[in-house]
N, C-alpha and C positions, 0 to 999 in steps of 0.2 A: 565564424562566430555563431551563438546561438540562433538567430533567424536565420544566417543562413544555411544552417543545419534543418532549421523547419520547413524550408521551402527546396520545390522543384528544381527554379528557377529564376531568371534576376525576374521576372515579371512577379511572380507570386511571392519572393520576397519583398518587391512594392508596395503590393497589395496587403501583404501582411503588416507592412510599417505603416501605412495609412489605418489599418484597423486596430491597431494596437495606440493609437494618436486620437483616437476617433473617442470625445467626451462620450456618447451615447452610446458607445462600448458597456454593458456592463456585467461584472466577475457573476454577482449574483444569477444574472441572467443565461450565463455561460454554464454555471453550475447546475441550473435547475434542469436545461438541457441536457447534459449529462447524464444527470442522475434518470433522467425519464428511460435515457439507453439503458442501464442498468437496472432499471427498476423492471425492466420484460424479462431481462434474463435471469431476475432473482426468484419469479414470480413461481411459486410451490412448491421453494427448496430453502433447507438451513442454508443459512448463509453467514459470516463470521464478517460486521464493520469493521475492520481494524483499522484504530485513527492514532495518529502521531503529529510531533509538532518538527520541520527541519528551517532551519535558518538558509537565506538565499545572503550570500556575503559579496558586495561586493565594492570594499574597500581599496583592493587593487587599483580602483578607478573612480575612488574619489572624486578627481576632479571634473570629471566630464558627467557626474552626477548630481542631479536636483530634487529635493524632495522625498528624501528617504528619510526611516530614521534609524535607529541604532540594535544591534544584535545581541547575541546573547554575552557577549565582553562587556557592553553599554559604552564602548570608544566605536566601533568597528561601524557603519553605515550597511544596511540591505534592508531585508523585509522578514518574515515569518511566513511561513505557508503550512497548514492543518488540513489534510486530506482524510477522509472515508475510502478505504480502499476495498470493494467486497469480494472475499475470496469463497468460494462452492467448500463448507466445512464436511463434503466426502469425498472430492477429487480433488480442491485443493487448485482448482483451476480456478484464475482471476475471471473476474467479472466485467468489473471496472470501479466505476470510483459515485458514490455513491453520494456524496460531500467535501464541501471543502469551503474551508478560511483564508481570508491574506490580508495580512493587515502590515502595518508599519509604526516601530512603538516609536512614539512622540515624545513621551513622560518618561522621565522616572520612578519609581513603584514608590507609592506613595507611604508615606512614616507611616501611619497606623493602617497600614497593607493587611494584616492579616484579621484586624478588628471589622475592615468590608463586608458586606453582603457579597456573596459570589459574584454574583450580577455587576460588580461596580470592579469584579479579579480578572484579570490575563486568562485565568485560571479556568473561567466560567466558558471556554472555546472546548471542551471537554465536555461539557454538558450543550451546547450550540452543534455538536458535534453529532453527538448521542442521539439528540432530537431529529435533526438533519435527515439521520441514518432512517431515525424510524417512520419517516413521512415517506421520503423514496423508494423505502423498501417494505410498505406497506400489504405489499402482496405475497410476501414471503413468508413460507412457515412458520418458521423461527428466524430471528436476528441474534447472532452472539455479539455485542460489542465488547471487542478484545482490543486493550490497552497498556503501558509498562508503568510503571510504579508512579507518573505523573498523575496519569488517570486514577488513585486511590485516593481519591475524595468524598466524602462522607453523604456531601445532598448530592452528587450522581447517584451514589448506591441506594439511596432512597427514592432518588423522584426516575430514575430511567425505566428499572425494569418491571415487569407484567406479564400478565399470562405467555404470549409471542416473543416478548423483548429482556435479552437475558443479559448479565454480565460477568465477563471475566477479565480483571486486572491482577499486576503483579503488585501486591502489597510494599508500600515503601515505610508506612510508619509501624511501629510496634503500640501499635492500637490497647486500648483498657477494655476490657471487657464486663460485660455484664456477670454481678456477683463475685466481680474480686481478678486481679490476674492480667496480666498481657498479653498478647497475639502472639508474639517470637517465643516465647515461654511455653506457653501451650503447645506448641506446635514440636519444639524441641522436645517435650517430654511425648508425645503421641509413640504407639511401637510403631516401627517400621512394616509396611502391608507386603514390598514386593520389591523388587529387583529386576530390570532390563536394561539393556543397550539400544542406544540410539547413536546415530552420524551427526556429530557438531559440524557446523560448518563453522571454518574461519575468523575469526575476526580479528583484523587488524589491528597489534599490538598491547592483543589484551590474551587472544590462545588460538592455538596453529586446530585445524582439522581434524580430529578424530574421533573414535568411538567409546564411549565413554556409557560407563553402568552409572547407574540413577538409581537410587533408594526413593518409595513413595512411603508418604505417611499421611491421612487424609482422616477429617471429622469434620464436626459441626461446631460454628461460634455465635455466639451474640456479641458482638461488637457496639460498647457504650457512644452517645453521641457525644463529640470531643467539644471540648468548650470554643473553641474555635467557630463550629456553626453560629451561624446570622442567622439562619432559618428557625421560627419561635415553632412553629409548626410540624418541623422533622420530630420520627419521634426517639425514645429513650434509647433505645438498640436498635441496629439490623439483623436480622438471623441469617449467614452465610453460611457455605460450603469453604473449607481450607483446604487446600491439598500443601503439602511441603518437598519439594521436589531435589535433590542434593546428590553431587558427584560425589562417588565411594572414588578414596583414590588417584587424586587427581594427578596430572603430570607436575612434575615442580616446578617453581618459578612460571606457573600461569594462572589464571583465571579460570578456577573451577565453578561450574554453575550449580547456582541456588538459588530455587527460586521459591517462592510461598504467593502462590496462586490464591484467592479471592473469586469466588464463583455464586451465581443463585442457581447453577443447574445442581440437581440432586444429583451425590455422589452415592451408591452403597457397595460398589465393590470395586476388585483392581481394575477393571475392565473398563468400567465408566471414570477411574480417574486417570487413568493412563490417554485414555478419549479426549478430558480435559486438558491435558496436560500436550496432548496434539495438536487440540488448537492452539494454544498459546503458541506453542512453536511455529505456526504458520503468520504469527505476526513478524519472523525472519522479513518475510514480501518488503511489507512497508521499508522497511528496512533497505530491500535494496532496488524500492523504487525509488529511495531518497537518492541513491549513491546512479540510478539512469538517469535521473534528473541533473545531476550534476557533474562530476567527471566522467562517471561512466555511458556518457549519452549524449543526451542531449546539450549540456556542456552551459545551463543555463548563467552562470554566473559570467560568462565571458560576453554577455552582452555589451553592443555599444549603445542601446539606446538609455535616455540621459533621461526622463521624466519618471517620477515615479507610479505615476496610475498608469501608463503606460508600461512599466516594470512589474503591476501588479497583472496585469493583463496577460502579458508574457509568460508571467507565474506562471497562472493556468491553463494556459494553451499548452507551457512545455510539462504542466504535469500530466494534460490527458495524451501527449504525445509519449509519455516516459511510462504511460499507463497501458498504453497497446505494445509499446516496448514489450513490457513485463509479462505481457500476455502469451505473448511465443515464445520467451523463454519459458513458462513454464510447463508450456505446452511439449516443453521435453520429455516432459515425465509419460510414461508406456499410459497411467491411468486420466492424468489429467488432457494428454492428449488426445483421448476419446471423444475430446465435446466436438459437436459441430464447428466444421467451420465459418459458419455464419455467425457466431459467436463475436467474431471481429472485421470479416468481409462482407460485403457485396457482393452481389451474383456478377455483375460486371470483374469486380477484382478476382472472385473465384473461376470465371472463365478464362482469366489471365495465369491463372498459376495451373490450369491444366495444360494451357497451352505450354506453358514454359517445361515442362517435365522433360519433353525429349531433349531439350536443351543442357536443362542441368543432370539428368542421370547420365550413369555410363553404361556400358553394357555389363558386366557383373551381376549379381544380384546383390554385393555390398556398395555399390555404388547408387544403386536405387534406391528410392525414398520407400523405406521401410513399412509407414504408416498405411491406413487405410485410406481409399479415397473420399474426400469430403470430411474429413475431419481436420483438426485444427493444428494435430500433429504435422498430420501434411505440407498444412499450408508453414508452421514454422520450417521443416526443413527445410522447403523451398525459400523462405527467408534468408534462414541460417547461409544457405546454397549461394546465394546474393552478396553476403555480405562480407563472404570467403572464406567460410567453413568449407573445410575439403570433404563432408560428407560423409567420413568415417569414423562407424562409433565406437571405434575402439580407441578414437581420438581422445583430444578433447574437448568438451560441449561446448557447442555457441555459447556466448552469454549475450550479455547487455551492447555492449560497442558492435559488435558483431552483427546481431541483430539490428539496432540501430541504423548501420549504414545497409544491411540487406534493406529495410522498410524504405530508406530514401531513394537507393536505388530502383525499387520494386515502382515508386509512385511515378518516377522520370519514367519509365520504360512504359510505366500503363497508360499515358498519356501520349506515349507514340504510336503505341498499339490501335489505341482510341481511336487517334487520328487517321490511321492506317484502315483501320475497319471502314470507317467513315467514306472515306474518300472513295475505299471499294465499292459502296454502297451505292454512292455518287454514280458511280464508272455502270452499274446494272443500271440504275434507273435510264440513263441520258439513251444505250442503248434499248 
């Protein structure tokens, strides 16, 4: 089950059920800590928030549950969880998590839901979000907060960004414009600037894998305030960047992608919006930190513990675990595996994965860890190596579960090491 996926051992999964029971536990407090890790490694570089909302379901077990309340069907009982995930927007290597929400809807959305002040919407964790990002990550060049077409909300695009704090979401409404006209309208009639291929990844019964040309089309809008805003103070228009993003030719019978991007970063040629158009693609992550979080990982819904602040606790712990998850996987990549390894170790755990080298290489030069030493490359293959990747890249790549049981593995053995060391230690002094 979930915890004891998180833990070593029966002892530290005790220890973990007594701290997840423990009222002066608190998610906030677990957050700030977090984010302070993250906020060293952000600290004089763009850096891309990308927040999302995933549903924690877990109806299957009903009955042994207390104090939830209901998902996104409004039968179903779990929680909600809204993470800050900050991804490096020039290697594209994770950070960590920068923020994060959990809450449990009580209510049903009330009859005059959309007459609210944001402040008083579901909705308004998008902008709690925004903010979150910008406090922790204060030290960072730039912040992109990148979002999918929930995040297209009108007092975000007013009140978030500023000189340092940018934003780019996927437009969901076909917006009114300033002096006449709509957003999908405009956008449609723009010419076409350019043409390239890019590698879809996957998604699960909606389009299989491949490479696919992209037509760009990119200008500038003013965007009317919709009558919807509460805010008497927002003002008449926003002035954006649109880029429109569109598969020439799609495969048939799938899900050809279309996207109409919303940005404050200035666009004027292909280059910078194809750039745009890069990030947004790196909110894939969040994406599939949701799916380590859950079957692919860490396996959070299969928990058996029955309290719900206790469940909310759990949240968090399995997202900062599904958070260093995502770290080594990405550290697949030749560029994003460049960073240090200290990025996600300890000098204690990085003397553990030099030690382990002769262990898991073979003699070959394909059998050995490819990477540099001390980088983070490194340290994922030796994960990967653990977790029963057979270490050949002509294979194929670790992912999520992979990794996964390599990091639980890796924790049990550095604790024997530990011990080991230790004892040696012992054994010089006495002599």
């Amino acid at each position: 089950m979930c915890l004891l996926k998180l833990s070593d051992d029966r002892a530290q999964h005790a220890r973990f059920g007594r701290f997840l029971k423990n009222p002066r536990v608190s998610v906030a407090e677990i957050v700030e800590r977090v984010g302070e890790r993250t906020a060293g490694l952000a600290r004089g570089r763009h850096v891309l928030a990308i927040q999302d909302t995933s549903e924690i379901n877990y109806q299957a077990k009903a009955g042994r549950k207390q104090g939830l309340g209901t998902v996104g069907n409004g039968t179903d009982i779990g929680l909600f969880v809204h993470p800050v995930l900050v991804v490096d927007a020039k290697d594209g290597g994770c950070l960590g998590l920068a923020h994060a929400q959990i809450w449990r809807r009580k209510k049903p959305k009330a009859a005059n839901y959309r007459q609210l002040p944001i402040e008083k919407k579901e909705s308004h964790r998008w902008l709690v979000g925004g903010d979150g990002a910008k406090q922790a990550l204060a030290g960072a060049d730039v912040v992109t907060n990148v979002s999918d077409r929930e995040g297209d909300i009108f007092e975000l695009m007013d009140r978030h960004p500023d000189e340092r704090n940018h934003l780019l979401t996927r437009a969901s409404q076909d917006r009114a414009l300033r002096g006449g006209g709509r957003l999908f309208t405009k956008l449609d009639n723009w010419p076409e600037v350019a043409r390239y291929s890019v590698d879809l990844p996957a998604r699960v019964g909606k389009r299989s894998a491949r490479k696919a040309v992209l037509a760009v089309r990119f200008g500038t809008v003013h965007i009317r305030r919709p009558k919807s805003c509460s805010d008497p103070a927002a003002p008449a228009s926003l002035h954006m960047t649109a880029i429109d993003v569109r598969e020439v030719d799609p495969p048939h019978d799938e899900e050809s992608v279309h996207w109409r991007l919303l940005t404050t970063h200035t666009v004027a040629n292909e280059q910078e919006a194809r750039q745009v158009v890069d990030w947004y693609r790196m909110r894939w992550n969040i994406e599939q930190l949701f799916r380590t979080l859950k079957r692919q990982g860490v396996d959070v819904e299969s928990s058996l513990i029955e309290d719900g602040s206790a469940l909310e606790r759990l949240a968090m712990l399995s997202l900062i675990a599904a958070t260093r998850t995502m770290q080594l996987v990405l550290a697949r990549d030749p560029i994003a595996g460049r960073a240090p390894i200290e990025r996600v170790f300890d000098k204690d755990e990085v003397a553990f994965i030099e030690a382990l080298q002769a262990r898991l290489q073979g003699r070959t030069e394909k059998q050995k860890n490819p990477h540099p030493q001390g980088s983070l490359g490194y340290a994922s293959w030796t994960i990967a190596r653990l977790g029963g990747w057979n270490g050949y890249a002509s294979g194929r790549p670790p992912g999520p579960i992979t990794m996964h049981n390599g990091l639980q593995r890796f924790d049990a053995m550095l604790q024997g090491w530990a011990l080991a060391n230790a004892s040696m230690k012992q054994d010089v002094c006495r002599r």
